[in-house]
mmCIF file of the C-alpha atoms, coordinates in Angstrom:
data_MODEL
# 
_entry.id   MODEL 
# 
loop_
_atom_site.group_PDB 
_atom_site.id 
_atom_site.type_symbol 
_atom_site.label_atom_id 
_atom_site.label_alt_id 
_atom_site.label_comp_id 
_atom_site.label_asym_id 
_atom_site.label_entity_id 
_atom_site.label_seq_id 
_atom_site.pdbx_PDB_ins_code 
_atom_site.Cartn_x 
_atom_site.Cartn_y 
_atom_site.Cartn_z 
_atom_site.occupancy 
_atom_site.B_iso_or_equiv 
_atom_site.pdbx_formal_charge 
_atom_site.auth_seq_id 
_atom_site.auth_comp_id 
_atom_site.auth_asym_id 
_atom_site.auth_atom_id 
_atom_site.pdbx_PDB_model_num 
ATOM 1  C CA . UNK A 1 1  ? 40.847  21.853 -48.172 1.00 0.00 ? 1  UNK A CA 1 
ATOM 2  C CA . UNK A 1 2  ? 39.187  21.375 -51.345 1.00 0.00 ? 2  UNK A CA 1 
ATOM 3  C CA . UNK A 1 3  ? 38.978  17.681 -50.366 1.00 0.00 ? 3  UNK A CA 1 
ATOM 4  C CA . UNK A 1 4  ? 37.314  18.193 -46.903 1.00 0.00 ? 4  UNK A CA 1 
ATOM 5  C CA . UNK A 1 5  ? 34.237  20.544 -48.665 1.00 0.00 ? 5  UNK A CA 1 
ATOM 6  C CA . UNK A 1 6  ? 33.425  18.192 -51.524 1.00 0.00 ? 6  UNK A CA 1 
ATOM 7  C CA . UNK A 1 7  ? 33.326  15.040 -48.621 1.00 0.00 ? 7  UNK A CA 1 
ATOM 8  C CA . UNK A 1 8  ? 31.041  17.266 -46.492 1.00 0.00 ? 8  UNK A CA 1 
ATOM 9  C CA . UNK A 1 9  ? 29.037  18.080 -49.058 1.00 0.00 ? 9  UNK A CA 1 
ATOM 10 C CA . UNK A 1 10 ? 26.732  14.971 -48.971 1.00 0.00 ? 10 UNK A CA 1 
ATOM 11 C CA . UNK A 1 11 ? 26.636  14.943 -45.113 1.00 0.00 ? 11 UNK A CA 1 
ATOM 12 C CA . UNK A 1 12 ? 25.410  18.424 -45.547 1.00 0.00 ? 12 UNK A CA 1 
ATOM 13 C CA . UNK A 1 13 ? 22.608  17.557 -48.187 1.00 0.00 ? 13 UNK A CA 1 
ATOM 14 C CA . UNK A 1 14 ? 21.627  13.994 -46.090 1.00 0.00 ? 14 UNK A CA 1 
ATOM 15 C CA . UNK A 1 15 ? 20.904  16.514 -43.354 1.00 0.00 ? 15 UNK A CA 1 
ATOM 16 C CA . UNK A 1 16 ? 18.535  18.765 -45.177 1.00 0.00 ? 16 UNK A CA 1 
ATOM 17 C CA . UNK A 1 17 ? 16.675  15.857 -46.671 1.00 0.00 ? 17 UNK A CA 1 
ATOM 18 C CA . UNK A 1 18 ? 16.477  14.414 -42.998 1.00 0.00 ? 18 UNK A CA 1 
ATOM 19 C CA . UNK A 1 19 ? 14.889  17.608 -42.115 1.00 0.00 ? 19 UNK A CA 1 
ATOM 20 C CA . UNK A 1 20 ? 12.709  18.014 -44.685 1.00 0.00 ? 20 UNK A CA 1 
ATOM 21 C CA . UNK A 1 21 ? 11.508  14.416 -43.756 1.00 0.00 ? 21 UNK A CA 1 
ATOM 22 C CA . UNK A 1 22 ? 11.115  14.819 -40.388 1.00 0.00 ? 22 UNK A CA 1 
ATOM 23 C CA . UNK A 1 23 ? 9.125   18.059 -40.655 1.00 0.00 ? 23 UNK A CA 1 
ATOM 24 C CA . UNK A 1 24 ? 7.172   17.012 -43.022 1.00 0.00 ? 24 UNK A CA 1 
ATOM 25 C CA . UNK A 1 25 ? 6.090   13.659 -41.483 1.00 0.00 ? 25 UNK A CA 1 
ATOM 26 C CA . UNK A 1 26 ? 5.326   16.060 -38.181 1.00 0.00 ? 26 UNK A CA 1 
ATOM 27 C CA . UNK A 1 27 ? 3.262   17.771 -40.514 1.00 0.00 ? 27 UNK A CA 1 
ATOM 28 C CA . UNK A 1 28 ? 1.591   14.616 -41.743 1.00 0.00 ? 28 UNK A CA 1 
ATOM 29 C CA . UNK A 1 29 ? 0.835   14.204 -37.828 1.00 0.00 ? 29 UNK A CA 1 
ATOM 30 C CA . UNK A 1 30 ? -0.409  16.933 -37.420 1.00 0.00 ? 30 UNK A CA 1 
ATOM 31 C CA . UNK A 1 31 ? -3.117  16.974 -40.203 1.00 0.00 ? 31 UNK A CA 1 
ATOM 32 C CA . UNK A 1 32 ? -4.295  13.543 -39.409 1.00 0.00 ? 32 UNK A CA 1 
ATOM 33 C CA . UNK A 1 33 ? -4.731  14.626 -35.681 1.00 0.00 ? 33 UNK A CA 1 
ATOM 34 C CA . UNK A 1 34 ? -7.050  17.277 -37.103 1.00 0.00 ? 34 UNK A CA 1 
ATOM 35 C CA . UNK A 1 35 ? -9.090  15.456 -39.456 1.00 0.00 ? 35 UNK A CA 1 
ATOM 36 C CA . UNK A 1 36 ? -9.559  12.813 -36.929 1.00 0.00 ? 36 UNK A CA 1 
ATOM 37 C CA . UNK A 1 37 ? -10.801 15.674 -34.495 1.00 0.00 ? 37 UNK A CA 1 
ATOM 38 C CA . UNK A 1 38 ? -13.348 17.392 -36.545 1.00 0.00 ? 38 UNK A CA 1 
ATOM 39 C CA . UNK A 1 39 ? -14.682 14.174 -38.302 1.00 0.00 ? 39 UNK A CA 1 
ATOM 40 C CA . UNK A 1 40 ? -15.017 12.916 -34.480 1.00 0.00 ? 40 UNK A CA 1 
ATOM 41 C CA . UNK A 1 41 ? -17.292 16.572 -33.490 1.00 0.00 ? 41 UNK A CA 1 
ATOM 42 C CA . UNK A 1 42 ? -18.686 15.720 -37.030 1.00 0.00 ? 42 UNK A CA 1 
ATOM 43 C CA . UNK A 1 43 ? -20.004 12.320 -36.109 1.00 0.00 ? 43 UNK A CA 1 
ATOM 44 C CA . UNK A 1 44 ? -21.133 13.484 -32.609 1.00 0.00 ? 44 UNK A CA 1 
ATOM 45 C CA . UNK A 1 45 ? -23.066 16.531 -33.973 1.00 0.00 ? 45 UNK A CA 1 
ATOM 46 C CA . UNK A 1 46 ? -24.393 13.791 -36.172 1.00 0.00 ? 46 UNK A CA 1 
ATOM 47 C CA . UNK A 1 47 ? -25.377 11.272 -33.467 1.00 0.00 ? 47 UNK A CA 1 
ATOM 48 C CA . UNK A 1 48 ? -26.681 13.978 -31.350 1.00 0.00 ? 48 UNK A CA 1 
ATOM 49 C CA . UNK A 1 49 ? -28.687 15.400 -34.038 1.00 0.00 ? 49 UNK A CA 1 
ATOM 50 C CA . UNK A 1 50 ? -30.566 12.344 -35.279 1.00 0.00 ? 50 UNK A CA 1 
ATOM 51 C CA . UNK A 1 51 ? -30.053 10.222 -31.688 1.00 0.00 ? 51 UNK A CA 1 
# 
C-alpha cells in the first residue's frame, strides 16, 4: 500500500503543475486580450482626436 502512494505521488504533483500551467497560460490570454483592447480604443480615441 505504501508502494501504490509513493508511485502516485508524482502523477499527483504532474497534475497540479499541469494546472497551474494551464491556468496560468489562460490567464496570459486573457491579459493580452485586454491590452490589445484598450490600446485598440487608445489608438482610435487617438485617430479620432487628431483625424
Amino acid at each position: 500500500m505504501l508502494q501504490k502512494a509513493r508511485a502516485a505521488f508524482p502523477l499527483t504533483k504532474l497534475r497540479e503543475r499541469v494546472f497551474e500551467g494551464a491556468f496560468f497560460s489562460v490567464a496570459l490570454i486573457a491579459m493580452a486580450g485586454w491590452v490589445y483592447f484598450i490600446t485598440l480604443l487608445l489608438v482610435r480615441l487617438f485617430l479620432w482626436f487628431f483625424g
